[in-house]
DSSP file (Angstrom, degrees, kcal/mol; ACC not computed):
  #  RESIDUE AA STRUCTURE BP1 BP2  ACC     N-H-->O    O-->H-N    N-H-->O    O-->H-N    TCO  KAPPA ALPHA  PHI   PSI    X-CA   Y-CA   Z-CA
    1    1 A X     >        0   0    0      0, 0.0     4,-1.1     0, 0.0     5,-0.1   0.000 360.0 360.0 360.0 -31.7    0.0    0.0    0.0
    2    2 A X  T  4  +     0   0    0      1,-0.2     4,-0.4     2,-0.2     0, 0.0   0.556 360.0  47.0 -75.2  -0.4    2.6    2.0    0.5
    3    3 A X  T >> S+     0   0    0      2,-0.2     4,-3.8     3,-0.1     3,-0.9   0.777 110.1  57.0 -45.9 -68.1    3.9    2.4   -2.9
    4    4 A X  T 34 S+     0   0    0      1,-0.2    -2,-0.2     2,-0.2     4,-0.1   0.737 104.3  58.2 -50.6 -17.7    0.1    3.1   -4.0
    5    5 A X  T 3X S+     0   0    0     -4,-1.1     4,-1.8     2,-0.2     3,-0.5   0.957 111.8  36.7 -77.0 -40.6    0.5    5.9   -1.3
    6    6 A X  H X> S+     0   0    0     -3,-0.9     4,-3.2     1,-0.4     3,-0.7   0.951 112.7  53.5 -65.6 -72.1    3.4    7.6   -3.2
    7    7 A X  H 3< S+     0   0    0     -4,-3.8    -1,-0.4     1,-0.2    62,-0.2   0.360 109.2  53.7 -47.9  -4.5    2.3    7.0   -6.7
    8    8 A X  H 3> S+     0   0    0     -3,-0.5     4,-1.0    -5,-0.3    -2,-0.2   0.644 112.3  44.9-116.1 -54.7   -1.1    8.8   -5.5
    9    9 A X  H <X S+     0   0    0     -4,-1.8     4,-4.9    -3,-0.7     3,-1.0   0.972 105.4  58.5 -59.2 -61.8    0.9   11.9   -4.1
   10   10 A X  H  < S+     0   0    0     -4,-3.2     2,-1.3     1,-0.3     3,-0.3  -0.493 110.8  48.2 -58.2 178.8    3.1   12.2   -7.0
   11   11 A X  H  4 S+     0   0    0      1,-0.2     4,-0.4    -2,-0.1    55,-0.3  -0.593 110.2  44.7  12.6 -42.2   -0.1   12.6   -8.8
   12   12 A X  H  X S+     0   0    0     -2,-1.3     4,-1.7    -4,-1.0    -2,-0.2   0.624 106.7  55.8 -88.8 -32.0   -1.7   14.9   -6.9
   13   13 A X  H  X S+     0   0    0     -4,-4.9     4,-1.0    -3,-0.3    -3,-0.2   0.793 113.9  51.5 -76.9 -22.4    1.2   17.3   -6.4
   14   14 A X  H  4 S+     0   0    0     -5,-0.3    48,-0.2     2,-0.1    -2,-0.2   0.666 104.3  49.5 -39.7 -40.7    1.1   17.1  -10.4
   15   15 A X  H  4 S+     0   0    0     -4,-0.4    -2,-0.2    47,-0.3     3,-0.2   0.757 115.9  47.0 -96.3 -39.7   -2.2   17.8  -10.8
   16   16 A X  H >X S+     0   0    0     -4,-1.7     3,-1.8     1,-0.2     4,-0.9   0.886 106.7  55.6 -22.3 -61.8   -1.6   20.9   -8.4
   17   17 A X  H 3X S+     0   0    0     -4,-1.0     4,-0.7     1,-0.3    -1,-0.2   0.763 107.0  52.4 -72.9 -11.0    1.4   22.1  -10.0
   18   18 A X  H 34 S+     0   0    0     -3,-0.2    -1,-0.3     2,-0.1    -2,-0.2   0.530  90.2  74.7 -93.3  15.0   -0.6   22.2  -13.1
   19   19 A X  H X> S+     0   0    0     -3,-1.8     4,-1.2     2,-0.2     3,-0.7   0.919  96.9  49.9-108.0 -56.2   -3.6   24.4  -11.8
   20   20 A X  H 3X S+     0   0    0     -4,-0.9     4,-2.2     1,-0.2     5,-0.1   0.825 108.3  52.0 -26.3 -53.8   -1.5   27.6  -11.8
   21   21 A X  H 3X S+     0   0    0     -4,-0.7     4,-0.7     1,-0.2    34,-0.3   0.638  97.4  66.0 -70.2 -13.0   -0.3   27.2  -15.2
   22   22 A X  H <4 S+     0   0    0     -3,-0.7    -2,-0.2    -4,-0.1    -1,-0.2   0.921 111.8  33.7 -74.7 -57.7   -3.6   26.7  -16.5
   23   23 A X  H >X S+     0   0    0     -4,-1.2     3,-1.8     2,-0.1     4,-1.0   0.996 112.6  62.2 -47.7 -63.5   -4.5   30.3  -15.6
   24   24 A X  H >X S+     0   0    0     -4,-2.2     3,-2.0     1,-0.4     4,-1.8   0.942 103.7  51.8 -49.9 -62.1   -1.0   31.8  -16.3
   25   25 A X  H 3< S+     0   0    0     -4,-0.7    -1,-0.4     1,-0.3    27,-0.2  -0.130 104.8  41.6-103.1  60.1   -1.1   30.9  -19.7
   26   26 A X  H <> S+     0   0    0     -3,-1.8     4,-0.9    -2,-0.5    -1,-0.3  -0.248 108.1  65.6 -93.1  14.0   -4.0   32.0  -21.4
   27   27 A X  H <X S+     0   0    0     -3,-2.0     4,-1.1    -4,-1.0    -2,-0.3   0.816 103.1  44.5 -77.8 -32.5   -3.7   35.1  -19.7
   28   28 A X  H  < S+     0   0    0     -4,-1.8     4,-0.2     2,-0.2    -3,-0.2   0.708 109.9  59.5 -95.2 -20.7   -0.4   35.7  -21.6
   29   29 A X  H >> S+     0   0    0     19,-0.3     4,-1.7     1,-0.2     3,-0.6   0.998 110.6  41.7 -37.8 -65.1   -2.3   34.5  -24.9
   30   30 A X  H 3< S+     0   0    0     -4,-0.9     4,-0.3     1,-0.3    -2,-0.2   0.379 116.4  46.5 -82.5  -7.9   -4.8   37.2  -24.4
   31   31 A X  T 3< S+     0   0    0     -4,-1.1     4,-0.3     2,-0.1    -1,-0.3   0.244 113.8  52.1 -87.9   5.0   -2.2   39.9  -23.4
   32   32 A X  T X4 S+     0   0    0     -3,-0.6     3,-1.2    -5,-0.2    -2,-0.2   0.862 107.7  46.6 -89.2 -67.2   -0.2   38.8  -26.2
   33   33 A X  T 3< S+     0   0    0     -4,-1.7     3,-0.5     1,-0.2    -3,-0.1   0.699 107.1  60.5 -66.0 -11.6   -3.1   39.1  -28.7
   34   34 A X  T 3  S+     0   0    0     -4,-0.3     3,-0.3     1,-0.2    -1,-0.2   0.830 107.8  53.8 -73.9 -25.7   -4.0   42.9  -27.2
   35   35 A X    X   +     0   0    0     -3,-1.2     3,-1.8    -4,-0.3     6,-0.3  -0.173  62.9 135.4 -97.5  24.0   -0.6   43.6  -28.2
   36   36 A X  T 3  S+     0   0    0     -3,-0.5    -1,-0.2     1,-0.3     5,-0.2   0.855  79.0  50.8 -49.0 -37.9   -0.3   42.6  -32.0
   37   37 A X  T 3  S+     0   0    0     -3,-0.3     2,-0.3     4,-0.1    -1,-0.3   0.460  85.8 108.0 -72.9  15.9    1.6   45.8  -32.9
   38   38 A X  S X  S-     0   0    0     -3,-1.8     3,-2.2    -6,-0.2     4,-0.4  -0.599  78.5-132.2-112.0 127.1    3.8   45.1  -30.2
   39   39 A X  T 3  S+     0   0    0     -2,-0.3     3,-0.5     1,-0.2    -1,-0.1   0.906 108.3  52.7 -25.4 -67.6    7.7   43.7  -31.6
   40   40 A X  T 3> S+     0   0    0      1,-0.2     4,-3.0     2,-0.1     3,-0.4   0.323  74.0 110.5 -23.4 -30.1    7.1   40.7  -28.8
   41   41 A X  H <>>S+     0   0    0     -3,-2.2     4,-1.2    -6,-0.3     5,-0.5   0.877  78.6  35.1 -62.5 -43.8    4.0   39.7  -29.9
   42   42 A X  H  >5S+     0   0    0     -3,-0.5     4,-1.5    -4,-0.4    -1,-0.2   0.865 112.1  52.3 -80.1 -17.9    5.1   36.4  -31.2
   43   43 A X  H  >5S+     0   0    0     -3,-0.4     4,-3.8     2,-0.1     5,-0.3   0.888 112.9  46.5 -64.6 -54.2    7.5   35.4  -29.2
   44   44 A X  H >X5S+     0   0    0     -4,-3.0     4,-1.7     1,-0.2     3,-0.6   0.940 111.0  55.1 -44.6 -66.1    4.9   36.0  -25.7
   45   45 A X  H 3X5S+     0   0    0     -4,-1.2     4,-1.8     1,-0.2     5,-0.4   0.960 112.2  46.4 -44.9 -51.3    1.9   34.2  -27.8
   46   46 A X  H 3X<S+     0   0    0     -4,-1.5     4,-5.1    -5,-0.5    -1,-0.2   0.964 113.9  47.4 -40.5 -42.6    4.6   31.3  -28.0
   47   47 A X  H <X S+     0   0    0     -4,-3.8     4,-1.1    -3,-0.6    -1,-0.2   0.945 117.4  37.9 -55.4 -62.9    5.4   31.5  -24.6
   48   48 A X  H  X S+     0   0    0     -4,-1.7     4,-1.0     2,-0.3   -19,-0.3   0.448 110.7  55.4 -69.9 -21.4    2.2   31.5  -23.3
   49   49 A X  H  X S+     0   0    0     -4,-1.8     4,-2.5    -5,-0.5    -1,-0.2   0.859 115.3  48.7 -93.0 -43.5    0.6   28.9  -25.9
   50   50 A X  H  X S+     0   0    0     -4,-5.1     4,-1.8    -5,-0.4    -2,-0.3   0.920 110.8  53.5 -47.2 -40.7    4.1   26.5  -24.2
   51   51 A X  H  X S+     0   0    0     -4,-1.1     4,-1.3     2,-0.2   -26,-0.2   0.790 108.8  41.4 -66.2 -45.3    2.9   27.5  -21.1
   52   52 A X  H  X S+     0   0    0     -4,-1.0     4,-1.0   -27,-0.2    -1,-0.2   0.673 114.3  56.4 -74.9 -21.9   -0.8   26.3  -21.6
   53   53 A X  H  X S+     0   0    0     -4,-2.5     4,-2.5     2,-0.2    -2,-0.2   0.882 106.7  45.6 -78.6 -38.8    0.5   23.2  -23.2
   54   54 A X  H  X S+     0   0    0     -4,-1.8     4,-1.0     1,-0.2    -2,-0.2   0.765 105.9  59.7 -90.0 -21.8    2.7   22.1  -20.3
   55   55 A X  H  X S+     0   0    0     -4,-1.3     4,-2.2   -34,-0.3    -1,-0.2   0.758 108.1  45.7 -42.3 -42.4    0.1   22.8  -17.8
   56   56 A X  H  X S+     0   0    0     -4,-1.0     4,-1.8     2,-0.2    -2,-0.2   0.825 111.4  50.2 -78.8 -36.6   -2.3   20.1  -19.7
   57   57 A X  H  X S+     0   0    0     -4,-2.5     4,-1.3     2,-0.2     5,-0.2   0.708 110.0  50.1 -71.8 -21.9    0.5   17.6  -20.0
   58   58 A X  H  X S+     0   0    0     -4,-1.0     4,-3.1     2,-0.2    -2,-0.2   0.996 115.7  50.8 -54.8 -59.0    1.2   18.0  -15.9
   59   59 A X  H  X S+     0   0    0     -4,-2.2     4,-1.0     1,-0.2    -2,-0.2   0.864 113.9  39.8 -28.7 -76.7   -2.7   17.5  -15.7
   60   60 A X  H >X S+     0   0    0     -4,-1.8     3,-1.3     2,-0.2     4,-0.8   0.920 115.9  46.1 -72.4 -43.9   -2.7   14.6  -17.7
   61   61 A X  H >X S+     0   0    0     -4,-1.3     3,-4.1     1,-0.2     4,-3.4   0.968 112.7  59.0 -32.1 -74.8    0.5   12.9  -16.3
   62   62 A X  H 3< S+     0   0    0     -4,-3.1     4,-0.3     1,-0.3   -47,-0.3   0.575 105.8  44.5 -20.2 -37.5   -1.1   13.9  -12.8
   63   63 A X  H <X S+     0   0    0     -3,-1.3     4,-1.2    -4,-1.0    -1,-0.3   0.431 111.2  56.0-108.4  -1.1   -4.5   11.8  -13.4
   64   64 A X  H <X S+     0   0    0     -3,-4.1     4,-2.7    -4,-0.8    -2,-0.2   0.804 103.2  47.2 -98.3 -21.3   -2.8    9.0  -14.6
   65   65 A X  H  X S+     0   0    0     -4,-3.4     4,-1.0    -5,-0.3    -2,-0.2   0.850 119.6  53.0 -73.9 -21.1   -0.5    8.5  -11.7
   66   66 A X  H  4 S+     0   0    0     -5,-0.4     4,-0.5    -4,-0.3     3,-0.3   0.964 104.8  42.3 -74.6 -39.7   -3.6    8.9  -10.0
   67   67 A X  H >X>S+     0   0    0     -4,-1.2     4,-1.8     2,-0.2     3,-1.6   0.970 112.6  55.7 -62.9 -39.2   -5.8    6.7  -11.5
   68   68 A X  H 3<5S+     0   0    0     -4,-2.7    -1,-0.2     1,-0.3    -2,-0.2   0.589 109.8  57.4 -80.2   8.3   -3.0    3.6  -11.5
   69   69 A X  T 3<5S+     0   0    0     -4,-1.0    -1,-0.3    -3,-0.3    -2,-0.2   0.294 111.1  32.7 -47.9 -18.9   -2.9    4.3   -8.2
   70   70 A X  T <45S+     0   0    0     -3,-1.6    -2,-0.2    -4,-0.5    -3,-0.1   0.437 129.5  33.4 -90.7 -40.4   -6.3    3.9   -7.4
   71   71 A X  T  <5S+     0   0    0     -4,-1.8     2,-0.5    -5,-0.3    -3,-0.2   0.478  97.6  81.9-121.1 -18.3   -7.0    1.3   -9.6
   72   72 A X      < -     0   0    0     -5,-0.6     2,-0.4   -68,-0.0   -68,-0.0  -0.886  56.7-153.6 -88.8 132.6   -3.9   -0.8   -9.9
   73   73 A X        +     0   0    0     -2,-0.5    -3,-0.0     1,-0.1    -4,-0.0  -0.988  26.0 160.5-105.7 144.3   -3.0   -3.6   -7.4
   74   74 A X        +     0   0    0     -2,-0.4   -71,-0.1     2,-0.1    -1,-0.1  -0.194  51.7  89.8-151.3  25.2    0.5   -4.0   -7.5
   75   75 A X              0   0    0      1,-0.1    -1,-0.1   -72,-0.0    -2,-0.0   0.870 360.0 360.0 -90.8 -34.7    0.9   -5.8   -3.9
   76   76 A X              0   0    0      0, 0.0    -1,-0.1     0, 0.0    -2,-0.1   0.251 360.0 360.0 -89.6 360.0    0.4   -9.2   -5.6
C-alpha cells in the first residue's frame, strides 16, 4: 500500500502544480493578442501557448499516476 500511497501523491502534487499554469497561460495569450503591434508579440503568444501546453500535459501525467494508483494492485 505504500507504494500506492506515493504514486497517489506524485499525482496529486502534479495535478496541483498544473492548476497555476492553467491560468498563467491563457492570460499571456490574451495579453499577447491585445498587443499585436507590439515587436514581442510572437514570441509572448509562443510562450504563453508552451505554457498552456505544459500545464495540460502536468494535468494529464497527474490523473494518470492517479488513477494507476487507485486502480492498480501491485501488492500481488
Amino acid at each position: 500500500m505504500s507504494t500506492n500511497k506515493n504514486l497517489l501523491y506524485k499525482g496529486v502534487k502534479y495535478s496541483i502544480g498544473s492548476f497555476p499554469l492553467m491560468f498563467i497561460g491563457p492570460v499571456i495569450i490574451h495579453s499577447s493578442f491585445k498587443n499585436q503591434g507590439h515587436p514581442f508579440f510572437i514570441p509572448i503568444l509562443l510562450l504563453g501557448i508552451a505554457i498552456a501546453g505544459f500545464s495540460a500535459y502536468l494535468l494529464f501525467k497527474g490523473v494518470t499516476k492517479i488513477t494507476s494508483a487507485l486502480f492498480n494492485d501491485s501488492e500481488n
